[in-house]
ChimeraX commands (.cxc) that place a marker at each C-alpha (Angstrom):
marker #1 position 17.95,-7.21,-24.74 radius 0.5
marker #1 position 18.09,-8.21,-21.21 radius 0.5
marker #1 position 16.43,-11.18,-19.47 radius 0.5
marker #1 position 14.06,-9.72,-17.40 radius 0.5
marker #1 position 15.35,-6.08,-16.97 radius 0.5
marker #1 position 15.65,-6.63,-13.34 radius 0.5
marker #1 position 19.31,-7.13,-13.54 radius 0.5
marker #1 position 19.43,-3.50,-14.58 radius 0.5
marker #1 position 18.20,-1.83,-11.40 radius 0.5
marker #1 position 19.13,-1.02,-8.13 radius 0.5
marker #1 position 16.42,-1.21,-5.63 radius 0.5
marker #1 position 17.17,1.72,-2.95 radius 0.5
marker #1 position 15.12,1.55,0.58 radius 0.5
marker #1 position 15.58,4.09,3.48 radius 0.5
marker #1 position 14.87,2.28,7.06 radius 0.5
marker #1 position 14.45,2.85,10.09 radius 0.5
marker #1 position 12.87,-0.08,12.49 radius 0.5
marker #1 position 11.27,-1.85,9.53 radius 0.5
marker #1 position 12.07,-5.31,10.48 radius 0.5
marker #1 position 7.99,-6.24,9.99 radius 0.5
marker #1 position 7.75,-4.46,7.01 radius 0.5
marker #1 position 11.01,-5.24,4.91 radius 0.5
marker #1 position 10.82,-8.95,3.64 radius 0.5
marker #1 position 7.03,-8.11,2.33 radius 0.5
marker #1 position 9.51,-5.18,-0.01 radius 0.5
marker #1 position 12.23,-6.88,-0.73 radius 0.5
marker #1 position 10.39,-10.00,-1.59 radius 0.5
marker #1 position 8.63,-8.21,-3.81 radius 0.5
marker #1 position 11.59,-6.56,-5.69 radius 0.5
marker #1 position 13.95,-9.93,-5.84 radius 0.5
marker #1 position 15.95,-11.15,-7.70 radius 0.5
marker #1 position 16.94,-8.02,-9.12 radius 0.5
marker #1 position 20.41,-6.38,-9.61 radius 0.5
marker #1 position 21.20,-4.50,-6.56 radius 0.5
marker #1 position 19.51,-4.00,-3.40 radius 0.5
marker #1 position 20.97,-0.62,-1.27 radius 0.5
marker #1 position 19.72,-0.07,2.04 radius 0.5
marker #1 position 20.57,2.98,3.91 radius 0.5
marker #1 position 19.39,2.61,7.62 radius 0.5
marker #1 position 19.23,5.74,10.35 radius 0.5
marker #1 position 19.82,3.28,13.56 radius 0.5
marker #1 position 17.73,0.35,13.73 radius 0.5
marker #1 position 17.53,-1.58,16.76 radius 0.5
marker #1 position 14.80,-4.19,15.46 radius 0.5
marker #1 position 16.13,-6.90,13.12 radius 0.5
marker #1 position 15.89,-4.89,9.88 radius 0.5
marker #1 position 19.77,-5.47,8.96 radius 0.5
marker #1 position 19.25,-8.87,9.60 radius 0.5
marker #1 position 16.16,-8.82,6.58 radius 0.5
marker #1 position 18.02,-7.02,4.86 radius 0.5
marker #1 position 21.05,-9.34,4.40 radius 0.5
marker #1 position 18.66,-12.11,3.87 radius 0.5
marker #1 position 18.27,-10.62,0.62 radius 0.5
marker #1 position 21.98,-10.01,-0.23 radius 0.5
marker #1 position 21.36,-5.96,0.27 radius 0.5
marker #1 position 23.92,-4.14,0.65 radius 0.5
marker #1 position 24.00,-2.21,4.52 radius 0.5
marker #1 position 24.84,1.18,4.54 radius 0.5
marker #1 position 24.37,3.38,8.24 radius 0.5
marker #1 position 24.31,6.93,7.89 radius 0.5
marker #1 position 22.29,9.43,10.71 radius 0.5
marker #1 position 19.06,10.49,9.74 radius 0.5
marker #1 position 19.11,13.71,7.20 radius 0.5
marker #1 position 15.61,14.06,5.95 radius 0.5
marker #1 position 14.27,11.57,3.18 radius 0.5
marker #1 position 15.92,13.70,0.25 radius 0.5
marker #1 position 19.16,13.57,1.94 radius 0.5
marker #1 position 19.08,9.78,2.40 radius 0.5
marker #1 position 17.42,8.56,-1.07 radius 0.5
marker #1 position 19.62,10.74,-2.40 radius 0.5
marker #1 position 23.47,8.56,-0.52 radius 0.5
marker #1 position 21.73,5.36,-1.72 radius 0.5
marker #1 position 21.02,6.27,-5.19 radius 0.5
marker #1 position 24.80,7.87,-4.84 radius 0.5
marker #1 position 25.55,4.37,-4.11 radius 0.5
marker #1 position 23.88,2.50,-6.77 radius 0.5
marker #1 position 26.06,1.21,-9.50 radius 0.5
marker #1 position 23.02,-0.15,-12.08 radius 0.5
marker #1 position 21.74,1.89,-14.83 radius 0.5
marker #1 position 18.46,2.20,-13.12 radius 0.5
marker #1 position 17.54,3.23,-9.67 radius 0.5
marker #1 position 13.87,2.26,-7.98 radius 0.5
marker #1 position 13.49,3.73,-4.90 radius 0.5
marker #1 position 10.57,2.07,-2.71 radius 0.5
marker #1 position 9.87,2.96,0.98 radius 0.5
marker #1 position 9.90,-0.31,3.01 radius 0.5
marker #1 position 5.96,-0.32,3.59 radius 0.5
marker #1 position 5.58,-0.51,-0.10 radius 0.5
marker #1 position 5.68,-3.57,-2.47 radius 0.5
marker #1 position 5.24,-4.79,-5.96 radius 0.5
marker #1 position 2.46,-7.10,-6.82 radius 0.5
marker #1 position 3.30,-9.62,-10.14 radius 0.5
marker #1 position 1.79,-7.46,-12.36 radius 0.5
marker #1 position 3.66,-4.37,-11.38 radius 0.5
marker #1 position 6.82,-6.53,-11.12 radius 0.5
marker #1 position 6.35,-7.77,-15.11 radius 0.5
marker #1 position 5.35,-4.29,-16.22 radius 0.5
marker #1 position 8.81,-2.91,-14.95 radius 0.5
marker #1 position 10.84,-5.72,-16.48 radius 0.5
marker #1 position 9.14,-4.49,-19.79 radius 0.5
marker #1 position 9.91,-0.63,-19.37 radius 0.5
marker #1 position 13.42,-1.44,-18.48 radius 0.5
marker #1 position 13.94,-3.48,-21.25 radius 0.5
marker #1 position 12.11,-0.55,-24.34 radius 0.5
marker #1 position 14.09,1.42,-26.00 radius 0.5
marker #1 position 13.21,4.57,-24.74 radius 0.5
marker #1 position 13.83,3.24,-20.90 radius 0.5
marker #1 position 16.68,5.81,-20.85 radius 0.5
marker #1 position 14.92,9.06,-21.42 radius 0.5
marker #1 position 11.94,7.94,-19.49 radius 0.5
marker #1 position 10.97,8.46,-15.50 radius 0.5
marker #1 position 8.75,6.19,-14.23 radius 0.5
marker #1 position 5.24,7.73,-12.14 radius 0.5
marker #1 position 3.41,4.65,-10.00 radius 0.5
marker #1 position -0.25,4.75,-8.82 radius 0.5
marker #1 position -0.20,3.97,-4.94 radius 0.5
marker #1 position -2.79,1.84,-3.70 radius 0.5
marker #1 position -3.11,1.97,-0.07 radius 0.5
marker #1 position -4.20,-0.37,2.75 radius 0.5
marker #1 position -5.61,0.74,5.82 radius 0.5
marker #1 position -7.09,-1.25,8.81 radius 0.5
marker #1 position -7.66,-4.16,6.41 radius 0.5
marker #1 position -9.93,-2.46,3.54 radius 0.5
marker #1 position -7.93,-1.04,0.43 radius 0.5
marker #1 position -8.74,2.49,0.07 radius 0.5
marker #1 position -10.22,4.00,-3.05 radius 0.5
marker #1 position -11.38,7.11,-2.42 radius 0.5
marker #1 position -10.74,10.64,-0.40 radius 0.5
marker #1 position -7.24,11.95,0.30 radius 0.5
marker #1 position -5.36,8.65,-0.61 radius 0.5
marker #1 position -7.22,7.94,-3.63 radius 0.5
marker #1 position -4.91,9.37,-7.04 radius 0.5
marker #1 position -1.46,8.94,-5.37 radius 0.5
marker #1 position 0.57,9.30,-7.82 radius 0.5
marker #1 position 4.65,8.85,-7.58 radius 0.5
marker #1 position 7.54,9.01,-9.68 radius 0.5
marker #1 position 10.26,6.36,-7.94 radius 0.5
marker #1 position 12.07,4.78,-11.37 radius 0.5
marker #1 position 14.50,7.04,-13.10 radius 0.5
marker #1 position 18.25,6.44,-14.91 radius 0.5
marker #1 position 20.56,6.42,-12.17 radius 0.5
marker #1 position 22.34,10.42,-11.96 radius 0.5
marker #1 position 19.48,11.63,-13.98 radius 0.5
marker #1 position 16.84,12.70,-11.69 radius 0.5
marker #1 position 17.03,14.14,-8.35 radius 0.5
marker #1 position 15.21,15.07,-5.11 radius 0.5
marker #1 position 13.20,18.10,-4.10 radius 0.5
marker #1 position 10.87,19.96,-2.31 radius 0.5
marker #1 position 9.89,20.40,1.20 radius 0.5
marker #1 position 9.80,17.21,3.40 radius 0.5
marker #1 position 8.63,15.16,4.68 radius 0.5
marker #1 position 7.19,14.81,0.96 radius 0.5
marker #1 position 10.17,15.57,-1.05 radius 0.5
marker #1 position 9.43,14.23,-4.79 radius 0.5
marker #1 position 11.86,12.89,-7.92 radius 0.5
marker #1 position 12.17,15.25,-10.13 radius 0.5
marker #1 position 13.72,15.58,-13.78 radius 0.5
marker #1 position 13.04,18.06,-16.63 radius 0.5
marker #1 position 14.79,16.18,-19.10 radius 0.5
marker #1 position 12.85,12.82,-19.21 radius 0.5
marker #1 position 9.32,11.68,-20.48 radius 0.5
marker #1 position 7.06,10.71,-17.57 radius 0.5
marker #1 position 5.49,7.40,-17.94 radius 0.5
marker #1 position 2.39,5.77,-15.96 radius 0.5
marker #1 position 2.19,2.20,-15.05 radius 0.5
marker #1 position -1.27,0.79,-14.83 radius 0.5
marker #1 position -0.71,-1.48,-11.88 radius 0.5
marker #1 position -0.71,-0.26,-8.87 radius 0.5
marker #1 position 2.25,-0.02,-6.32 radius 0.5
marker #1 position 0.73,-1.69,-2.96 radius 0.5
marker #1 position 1.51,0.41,0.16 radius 0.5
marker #1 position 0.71,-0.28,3.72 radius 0.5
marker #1 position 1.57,2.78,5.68 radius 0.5
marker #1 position 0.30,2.41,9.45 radius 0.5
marker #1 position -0.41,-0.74,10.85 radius 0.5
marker #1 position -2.90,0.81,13.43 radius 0.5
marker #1 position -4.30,3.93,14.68 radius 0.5
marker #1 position -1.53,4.49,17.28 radius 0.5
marker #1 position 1.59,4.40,14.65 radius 0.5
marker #1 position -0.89,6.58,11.89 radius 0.5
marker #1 position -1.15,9.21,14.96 radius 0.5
marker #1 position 2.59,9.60,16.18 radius 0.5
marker #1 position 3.46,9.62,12.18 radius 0.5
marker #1 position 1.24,12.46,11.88 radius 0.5
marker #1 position 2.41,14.63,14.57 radius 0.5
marker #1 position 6.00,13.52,13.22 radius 0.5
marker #1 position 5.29,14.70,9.58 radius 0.5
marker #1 position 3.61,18.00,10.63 radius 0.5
marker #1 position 6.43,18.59,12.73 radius 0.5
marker #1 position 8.86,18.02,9.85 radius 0.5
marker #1 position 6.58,20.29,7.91 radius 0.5
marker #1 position 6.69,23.38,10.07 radius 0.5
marker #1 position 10.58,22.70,10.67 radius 0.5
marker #1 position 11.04,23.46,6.60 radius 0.5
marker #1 position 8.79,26.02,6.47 radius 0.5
marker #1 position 10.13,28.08,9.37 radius 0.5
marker #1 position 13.54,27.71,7.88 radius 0.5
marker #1 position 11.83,29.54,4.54 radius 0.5
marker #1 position 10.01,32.21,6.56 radius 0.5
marker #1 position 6.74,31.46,6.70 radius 0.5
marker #1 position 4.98,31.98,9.64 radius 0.5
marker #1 position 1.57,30.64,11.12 radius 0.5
marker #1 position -1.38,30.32,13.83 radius 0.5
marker #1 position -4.25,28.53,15.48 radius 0.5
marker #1 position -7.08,30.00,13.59 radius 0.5
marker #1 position -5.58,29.51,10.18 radius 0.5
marker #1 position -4.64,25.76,11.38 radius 0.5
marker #1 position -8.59,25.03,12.27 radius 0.5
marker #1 position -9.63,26.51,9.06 radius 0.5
marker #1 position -7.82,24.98,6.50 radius 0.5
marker #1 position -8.22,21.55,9.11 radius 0.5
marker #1 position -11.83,21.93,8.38 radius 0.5
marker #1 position -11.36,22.68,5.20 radius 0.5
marker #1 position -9.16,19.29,4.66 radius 0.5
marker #1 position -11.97,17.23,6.51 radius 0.5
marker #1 position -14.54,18.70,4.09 radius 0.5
marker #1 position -12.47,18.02,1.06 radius 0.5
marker #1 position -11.32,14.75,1.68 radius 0.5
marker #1 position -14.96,12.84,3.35 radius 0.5
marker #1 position -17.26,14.62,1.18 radius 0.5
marker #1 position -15.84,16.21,-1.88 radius 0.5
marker #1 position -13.41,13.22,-2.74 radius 0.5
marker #1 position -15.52,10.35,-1.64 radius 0.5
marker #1 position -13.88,9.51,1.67 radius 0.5
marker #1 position -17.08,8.21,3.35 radius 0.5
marker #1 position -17.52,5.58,0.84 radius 0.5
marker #1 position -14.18,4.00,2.69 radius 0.5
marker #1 position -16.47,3.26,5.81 radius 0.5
marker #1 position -14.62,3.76,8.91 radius 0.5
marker #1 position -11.04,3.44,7.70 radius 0.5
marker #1 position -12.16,6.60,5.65 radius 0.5
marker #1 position -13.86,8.71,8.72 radius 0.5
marker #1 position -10.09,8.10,9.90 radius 0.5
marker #1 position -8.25,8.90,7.15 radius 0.5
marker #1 position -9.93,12.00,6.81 radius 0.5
marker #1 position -9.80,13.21,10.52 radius 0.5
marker #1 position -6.27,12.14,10.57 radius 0.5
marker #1 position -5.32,14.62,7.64 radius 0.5
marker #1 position -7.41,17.34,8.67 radius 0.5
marker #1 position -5.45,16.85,12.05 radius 0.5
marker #1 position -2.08,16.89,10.23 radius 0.5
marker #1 position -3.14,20.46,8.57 radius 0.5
marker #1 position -4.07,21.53,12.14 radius 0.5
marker #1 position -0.60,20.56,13.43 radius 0.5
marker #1 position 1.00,22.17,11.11 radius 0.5
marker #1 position -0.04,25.73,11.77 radius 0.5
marker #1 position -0.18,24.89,15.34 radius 0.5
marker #1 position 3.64,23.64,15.57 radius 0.5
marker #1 position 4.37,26.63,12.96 radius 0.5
marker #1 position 3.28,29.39,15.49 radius 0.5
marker #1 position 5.95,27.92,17.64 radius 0.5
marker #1 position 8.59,27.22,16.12 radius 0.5
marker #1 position 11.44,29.66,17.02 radius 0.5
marker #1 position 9.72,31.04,20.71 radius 0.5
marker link #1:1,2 radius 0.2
marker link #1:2,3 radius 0.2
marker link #1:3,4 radius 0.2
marker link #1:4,5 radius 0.2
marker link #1:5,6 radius 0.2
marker link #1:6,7 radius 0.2
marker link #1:7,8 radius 0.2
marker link #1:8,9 radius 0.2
marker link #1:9,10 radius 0.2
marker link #1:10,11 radius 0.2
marker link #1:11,12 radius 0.2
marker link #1:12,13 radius 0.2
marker link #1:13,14 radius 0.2
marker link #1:14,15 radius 0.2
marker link #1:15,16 radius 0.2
marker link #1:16,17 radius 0.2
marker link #1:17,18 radius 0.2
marker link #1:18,19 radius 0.2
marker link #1:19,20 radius 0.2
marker link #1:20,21 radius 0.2
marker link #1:21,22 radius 0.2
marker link #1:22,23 radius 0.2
marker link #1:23,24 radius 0.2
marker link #1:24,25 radius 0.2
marker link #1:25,26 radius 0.2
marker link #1:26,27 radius 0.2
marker link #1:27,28 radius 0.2
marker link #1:28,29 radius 0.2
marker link #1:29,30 radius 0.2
marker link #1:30,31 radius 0.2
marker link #1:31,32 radius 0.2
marker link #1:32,33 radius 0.2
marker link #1:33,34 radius 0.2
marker link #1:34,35 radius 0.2
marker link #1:35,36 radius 0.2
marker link #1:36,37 radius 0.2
marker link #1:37,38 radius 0.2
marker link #1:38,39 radius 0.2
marker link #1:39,40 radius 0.2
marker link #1:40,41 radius 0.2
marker link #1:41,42 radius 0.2
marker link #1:42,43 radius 0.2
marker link #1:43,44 radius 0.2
marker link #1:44,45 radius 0.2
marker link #1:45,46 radius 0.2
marker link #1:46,47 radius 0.2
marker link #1:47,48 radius 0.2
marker link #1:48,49 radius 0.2
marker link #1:49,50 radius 0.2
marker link #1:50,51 radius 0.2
marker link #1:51,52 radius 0.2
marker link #1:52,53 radius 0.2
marker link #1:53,54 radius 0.2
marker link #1:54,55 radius 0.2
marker link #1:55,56 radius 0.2
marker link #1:56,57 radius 0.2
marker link #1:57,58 radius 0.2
marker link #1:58,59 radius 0.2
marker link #1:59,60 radius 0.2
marker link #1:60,61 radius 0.2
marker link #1:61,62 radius 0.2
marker link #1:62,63 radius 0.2
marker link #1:63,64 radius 0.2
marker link #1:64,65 radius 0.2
marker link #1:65,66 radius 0.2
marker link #1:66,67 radius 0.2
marker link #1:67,68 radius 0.2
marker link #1:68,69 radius 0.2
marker link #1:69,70 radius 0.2
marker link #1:70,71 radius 0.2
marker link #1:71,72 radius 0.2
marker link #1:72,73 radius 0.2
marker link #1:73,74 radius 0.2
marker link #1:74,75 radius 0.2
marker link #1:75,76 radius 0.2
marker link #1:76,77 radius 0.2
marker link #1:77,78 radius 0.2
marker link #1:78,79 radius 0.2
marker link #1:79,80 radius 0.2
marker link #1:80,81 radius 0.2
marker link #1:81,82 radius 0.2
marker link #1:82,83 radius 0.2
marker link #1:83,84 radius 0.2
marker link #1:84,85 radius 0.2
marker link #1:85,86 radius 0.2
marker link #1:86,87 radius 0.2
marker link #1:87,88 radius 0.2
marker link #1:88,89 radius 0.2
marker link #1:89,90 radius 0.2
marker link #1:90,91 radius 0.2
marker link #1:91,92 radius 0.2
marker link #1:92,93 radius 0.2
marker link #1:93,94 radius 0.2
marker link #1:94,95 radius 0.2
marker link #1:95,96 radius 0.2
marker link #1:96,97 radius 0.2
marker link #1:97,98 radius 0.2
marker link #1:98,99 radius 0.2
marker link #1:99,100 radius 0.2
marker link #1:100,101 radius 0.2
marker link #1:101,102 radius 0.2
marker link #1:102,103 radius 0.2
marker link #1:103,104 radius 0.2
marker link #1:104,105 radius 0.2
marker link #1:105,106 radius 0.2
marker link #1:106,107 radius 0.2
marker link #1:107,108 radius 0.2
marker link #1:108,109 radius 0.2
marker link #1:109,110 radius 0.2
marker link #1:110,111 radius 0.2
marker link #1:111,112 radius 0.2
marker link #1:112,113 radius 0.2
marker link #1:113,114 radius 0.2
marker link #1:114,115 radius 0.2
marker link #1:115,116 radius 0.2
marker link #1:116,117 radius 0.2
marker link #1:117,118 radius 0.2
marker link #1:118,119 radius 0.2
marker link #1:119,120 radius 0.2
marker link #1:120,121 radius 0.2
marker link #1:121,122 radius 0.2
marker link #1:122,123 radius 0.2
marker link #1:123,124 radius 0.2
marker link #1:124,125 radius 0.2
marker link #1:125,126 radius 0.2
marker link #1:126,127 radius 0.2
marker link #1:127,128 radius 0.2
marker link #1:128,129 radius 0.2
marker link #1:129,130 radius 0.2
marker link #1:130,131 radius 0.2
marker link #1:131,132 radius 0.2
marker link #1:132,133 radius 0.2
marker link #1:133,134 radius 0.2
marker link #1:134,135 radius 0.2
marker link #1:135,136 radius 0.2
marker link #1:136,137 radius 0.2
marker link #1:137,138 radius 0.2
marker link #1:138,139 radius 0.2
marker link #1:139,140 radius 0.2
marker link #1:140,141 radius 0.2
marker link #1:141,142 radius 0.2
marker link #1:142,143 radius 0.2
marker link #1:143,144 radius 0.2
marker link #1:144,145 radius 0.2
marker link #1:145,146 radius 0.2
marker link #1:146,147 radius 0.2
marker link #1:147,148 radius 0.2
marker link #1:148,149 radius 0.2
marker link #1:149,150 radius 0.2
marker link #1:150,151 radius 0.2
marker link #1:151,152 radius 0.2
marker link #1:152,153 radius 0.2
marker link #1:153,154 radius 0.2
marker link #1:154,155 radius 0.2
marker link #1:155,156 radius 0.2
marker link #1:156,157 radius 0.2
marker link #1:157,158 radius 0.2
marker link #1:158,159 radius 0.2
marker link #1:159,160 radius 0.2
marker link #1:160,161 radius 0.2
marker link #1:161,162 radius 0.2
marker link #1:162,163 radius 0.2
marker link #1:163,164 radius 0.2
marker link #1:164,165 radius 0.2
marker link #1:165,166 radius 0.2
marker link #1:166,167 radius 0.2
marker link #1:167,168 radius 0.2
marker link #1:168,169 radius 0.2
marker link #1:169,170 radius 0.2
marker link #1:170,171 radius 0.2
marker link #1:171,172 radius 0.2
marker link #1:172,173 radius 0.2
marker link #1:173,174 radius 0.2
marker link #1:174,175 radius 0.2
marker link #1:175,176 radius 0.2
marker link #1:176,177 radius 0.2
marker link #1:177,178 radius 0.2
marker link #1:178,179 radius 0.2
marker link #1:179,180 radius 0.2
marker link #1:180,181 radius 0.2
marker link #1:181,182 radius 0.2
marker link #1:182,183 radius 0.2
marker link #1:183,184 radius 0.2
marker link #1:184,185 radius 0.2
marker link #1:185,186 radius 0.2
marker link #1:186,187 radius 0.2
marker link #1:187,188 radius 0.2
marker link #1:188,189 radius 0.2
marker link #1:189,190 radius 0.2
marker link #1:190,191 radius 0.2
marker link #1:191,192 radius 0.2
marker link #1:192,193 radius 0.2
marker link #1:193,194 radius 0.2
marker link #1:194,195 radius 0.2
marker link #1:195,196 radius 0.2
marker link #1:196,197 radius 0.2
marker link #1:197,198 radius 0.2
marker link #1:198,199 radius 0.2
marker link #1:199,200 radius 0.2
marker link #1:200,201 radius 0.2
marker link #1:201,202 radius 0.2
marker link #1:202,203 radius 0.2
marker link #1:203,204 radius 0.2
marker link #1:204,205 radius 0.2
marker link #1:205,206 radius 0.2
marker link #1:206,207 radius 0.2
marker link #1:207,208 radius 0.2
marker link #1:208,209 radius 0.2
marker link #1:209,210 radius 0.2
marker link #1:210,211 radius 0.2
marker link #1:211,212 radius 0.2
marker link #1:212,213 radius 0.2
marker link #1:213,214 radius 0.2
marker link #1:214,215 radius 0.2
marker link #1:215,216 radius 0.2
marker link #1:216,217 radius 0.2
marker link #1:217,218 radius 0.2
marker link #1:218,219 radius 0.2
marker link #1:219,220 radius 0.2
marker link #1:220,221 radius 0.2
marker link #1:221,222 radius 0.2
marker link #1:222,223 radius 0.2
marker link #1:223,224 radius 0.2
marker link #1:224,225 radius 0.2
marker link #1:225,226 radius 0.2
marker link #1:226,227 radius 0.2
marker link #1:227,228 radius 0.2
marker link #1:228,229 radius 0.2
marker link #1:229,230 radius 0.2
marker link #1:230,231 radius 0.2
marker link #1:231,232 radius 0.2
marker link #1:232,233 radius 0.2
marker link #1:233,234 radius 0.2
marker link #1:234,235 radius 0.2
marker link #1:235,236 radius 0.2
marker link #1:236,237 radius 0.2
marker link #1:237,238 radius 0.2
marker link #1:238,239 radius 0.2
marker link #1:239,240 radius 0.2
marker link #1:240,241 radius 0.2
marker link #1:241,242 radius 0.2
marker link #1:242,243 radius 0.2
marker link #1:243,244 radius 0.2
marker link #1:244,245 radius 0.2
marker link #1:245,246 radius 0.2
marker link #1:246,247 radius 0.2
marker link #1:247,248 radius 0.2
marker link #1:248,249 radius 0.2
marker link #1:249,250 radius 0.2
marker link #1:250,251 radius 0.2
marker link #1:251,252 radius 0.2
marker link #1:252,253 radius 0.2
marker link #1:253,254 radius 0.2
view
């Protein structure tokens, strides 16, 4: 039995300009065995938080989020890898309930799913598009992998028993409108990049109906207006991503 189970896991964060962001993480996650950060080119002080907390500093050109949780977890030397984005963090609950599942005795067939709680313009959001985010991020190092399209890639492995935790993994994604937009136009971007590559093709009018369609789904159906404001945002801002999508789709390749 180990102490904690912390001293059996590497933590692995991808960065880019996350120098406001990264203590709140790594704060969150330490001590623990290993820290890997694999950075794209910050120019902030991000390798400077991250040596604060004895990471190890790896630099490696941006590749797509697969390509670069995949080098640190390549990396890693712990039995466990726990890959966290830098604008997420555990809160003490979480942080006991994963020294617990790394210590059972089933922690080696198992891959770990956390429930994302997200922050937005002060208020915690609860309902709509952001409410039931579920992610798998704890796994036996070499044993799961990932795929799918990005700029949502997800870990993946057939041979282990998902698990839930029931406290939530805090995220804090956009600090204000601004960032939320230019990460939007970024991820749809990203999206029709992939799906070009795969031959798909698409247009204006399809964008505006399955925006629409998104708005609908996520303010009304799901609960989004209950959020107040932060959820009239939310839900535009999504609907705008599908929009994007199919827009930036149609011209790809011209």
């Amino acid at each position: 039995m180990h102490a904690s189970g912390w001293d059996r896991v590497s933590v692995c964060v991808v960065t880019l300009n996350e120098e406001e962001n990264l203590a709140r993480c790594l704060g969150s996650v330490a001590p623990c065995g290993e820290i890997v950060v694999v950075d794209s080119g910050s120019t902030d002080g991000t390798r400077a938080v991250a040596e604060r907390f004895g990471a190890r500093w790896l630099s490696r050109p941006w590749s797509g989020f697969a390509a670069q949780r995949t080098h640190a977890a390549d990396e890693a030397s712990l039995p466990f890898v726990l890959f966290l984005d830098a604008d997420e963090w555990l809160g003490p609950e979480l942080r006991r309930e994963v020294g617990l599942a790394l210590q059972a005795p089933d922690a080696a067939t198992s891959i770990w799913i956390f429930r994302r709680q997200s922050e937005f313009l002060g208020r915690v959001i609860r309902h709509g598009d952001w409410s039931g985010d579920y992610v798998a991020r704890l796994a036996p190092r070499g044993r799961a992998a990932w795929r799918g399209a990005e700029p949502h890639p997800r870990l993946e492995a057939l041979d282990l028993m998902p698990r839930k935790f029931r406290n939530p993994l805090n995220h804090r994604p956009y600090r204000d409108l601004s960032i939320f937009s230019r990460k939007i136009e970024s991820y749809a971007q990203t999206w029709a990049n992939e799906a070009a590559r795969a031959g798909a093709r698409g247009g204006r009018v399809e964008g505006i109906l399955r925006a629409g369609w998104r708005f609908f789904r996520g303010f009304l159906l799901r609960g989004g207006f209950l959020d107040g404001r932060p959820g009239l945002i939310i839900a535009r801002q999504n609907a705008r991503m599908v929009y994007l999508k199919h827009f930036f789709l149609s011209r790809v390749g011209r």
